[in-house]
ROSE-4610 file (N, C-alpha, C; in Angstrom, 1 decimal, always signed):
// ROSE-4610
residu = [X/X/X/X/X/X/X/X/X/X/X/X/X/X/X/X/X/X/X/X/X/X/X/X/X/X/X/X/X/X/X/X/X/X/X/X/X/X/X/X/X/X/X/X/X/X/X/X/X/X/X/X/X/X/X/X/X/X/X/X/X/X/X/X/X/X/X/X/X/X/X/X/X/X/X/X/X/X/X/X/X/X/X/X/X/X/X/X/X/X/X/X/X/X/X/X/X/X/X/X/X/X/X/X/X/X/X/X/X/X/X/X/X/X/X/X/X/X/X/X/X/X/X/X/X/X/X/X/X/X/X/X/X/X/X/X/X/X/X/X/X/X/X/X/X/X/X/X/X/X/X/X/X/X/X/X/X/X/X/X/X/X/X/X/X/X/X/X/X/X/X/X/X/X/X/X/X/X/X/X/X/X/X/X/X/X/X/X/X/X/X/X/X/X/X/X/X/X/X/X/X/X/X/X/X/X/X/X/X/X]
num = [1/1/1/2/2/2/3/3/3/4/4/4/5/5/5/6/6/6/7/7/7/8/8/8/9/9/9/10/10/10/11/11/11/12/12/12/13/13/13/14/14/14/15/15/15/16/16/16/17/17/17/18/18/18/19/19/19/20/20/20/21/21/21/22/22/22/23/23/23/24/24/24/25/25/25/26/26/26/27/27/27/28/28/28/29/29/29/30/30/30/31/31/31/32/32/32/33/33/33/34/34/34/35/35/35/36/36/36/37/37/37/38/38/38/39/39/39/40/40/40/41/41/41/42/42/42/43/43/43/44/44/44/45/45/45/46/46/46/47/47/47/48/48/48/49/49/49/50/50/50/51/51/51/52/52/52/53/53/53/54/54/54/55/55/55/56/56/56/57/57/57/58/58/58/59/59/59/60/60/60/61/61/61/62/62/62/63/63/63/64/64/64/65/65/65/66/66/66/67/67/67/68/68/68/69/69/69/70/70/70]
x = [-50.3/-51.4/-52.4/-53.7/-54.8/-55.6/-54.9/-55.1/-56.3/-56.7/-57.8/-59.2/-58.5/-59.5/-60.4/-59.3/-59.5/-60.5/-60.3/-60.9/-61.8/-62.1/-63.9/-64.3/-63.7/-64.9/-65.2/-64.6/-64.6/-66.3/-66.0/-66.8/-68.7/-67.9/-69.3/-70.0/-69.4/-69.5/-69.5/-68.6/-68.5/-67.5/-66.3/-65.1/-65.5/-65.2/-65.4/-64.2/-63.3/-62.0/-61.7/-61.7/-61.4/-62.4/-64.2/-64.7/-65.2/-65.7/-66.0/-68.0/-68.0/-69.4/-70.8/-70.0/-70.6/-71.5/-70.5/-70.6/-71.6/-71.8/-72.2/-73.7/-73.6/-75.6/-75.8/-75.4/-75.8/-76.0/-75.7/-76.0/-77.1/-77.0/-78.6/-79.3/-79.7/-80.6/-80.9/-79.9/-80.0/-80.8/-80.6/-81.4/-82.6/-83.2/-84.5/-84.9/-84.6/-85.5/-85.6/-84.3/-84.6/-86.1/-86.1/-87.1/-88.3/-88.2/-89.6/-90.4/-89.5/-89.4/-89.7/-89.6/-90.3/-91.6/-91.8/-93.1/-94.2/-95.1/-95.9/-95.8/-95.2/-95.6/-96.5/-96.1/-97.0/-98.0/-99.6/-100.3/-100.4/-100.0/-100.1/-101.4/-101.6/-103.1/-103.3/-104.8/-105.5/-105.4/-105.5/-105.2/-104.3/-103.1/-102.3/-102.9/-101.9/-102.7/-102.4/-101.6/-101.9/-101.9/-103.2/-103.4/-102.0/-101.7/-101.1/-101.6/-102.8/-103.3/-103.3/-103.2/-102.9/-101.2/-100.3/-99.1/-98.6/-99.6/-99.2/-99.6/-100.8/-101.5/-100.8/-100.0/-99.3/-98.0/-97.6/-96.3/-96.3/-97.3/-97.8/-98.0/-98.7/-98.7/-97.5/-96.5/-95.0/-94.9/-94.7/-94.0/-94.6/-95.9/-96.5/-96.1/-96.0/-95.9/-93.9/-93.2/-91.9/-91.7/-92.3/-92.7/-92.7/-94.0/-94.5/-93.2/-92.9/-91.8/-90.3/-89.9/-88.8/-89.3]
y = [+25.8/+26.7/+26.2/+26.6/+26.3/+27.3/+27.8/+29.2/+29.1/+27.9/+27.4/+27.0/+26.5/+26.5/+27.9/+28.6/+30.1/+31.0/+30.6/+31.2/+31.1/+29.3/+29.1/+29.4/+29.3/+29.8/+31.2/+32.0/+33.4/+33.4/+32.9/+32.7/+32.0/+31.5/+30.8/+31.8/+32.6/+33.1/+32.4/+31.0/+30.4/+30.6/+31.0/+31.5/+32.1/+31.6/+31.9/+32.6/+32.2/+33.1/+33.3/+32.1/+32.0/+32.1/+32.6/+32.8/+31.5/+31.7/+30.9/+30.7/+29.8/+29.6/+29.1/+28.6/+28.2/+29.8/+31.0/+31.9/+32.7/+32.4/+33.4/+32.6/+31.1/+30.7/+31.2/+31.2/+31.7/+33.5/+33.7/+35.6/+35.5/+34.8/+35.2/+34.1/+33.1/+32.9/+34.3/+34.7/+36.2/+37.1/+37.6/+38.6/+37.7/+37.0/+36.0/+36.6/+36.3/+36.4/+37.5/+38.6/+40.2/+40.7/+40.1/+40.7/+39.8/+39.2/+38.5/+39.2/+40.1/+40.7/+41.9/+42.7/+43.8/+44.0/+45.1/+45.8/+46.0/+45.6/+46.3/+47.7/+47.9/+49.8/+50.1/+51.6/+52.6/+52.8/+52.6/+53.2/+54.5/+55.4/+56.7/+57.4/+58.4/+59.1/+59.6/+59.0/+59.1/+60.6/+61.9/+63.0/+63.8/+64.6/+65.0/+66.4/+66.5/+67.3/+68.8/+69.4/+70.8/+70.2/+70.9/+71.0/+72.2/+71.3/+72.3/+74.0/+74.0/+75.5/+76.4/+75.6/+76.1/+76.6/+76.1/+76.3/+77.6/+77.1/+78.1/+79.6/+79.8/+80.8/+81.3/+80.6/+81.4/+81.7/+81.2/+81.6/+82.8/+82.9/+84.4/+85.0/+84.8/+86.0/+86.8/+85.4/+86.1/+86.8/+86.2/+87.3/+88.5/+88.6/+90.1/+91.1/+90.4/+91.0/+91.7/+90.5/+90.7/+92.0/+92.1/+93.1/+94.7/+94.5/+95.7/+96.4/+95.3/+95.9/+96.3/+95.7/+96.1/+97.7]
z = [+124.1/+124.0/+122.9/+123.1/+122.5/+121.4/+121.1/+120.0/+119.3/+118.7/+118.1/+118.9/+119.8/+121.2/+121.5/+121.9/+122.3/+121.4/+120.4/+119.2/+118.9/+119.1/+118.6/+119.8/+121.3/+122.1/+122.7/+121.7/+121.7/+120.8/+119.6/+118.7/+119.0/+119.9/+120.6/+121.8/+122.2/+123.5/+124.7/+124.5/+125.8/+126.3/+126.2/+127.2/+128.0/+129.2/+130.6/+131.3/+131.0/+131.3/+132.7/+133.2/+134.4/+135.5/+135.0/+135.8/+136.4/+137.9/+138.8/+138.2/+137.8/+136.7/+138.3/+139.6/+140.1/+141.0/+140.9/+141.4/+140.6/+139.2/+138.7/+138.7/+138.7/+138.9/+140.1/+141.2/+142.7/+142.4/+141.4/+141.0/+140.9/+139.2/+138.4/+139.8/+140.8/+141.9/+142.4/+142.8/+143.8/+142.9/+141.9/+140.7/+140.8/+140.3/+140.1/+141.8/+142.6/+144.1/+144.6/+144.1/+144.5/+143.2/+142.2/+141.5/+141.8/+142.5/+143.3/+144.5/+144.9/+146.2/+145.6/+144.7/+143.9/+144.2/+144.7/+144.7/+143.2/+143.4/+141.9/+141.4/+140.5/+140.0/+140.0/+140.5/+141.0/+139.8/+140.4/+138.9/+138.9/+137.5/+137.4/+137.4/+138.1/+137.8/+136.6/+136.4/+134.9/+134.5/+135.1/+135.1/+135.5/+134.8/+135.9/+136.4/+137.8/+138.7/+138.5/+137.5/+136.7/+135.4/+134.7/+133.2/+132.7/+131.6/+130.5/+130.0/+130.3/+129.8/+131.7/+132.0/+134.0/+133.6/+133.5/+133.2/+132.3/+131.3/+130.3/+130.4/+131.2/+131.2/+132.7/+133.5/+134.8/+134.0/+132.9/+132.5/+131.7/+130.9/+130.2/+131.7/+132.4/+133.8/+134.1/+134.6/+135.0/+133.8/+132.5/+131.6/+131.5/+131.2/+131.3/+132.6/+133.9/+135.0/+135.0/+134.4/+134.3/+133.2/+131.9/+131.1/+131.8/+132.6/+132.6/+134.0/+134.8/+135.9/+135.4/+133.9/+133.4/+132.6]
């Protein structure tokens, strides 16, 4: 056993531990060409389509209306 082995390449972050190294470059290829294949994000509208005082002033409505029916 290689105790010391094990240890510095713990240390290094190169223990591989059995993984198949040829498996994991064929990954990150696959990740690299699915994010090539990515669409551009959506651009957001410069304004949203209810104002905050639209919101606020139908939520005072309900509550007044819920008020006066209780």
């Amino acid at each position: 056993m290689s105790h010391g082995y094990d240890r510095a390449a713990l240390c290094r972050g190169t223990m591989t531990s059995g993984m198949n190294l040829a498996q994991v470059a064929a990954a990150r290829a696959r990740l690299a060409e699915l994010g090539e294949d990515l669409p551009a994000p959506a651009v957001m509208a410069a304004e949203p389509v209810v104002s905050v005082r639209v919101c606020v002033l139908a939520g005072l409505l309900a509550g007044a209306l819920v008020w006066l029916v209780r």
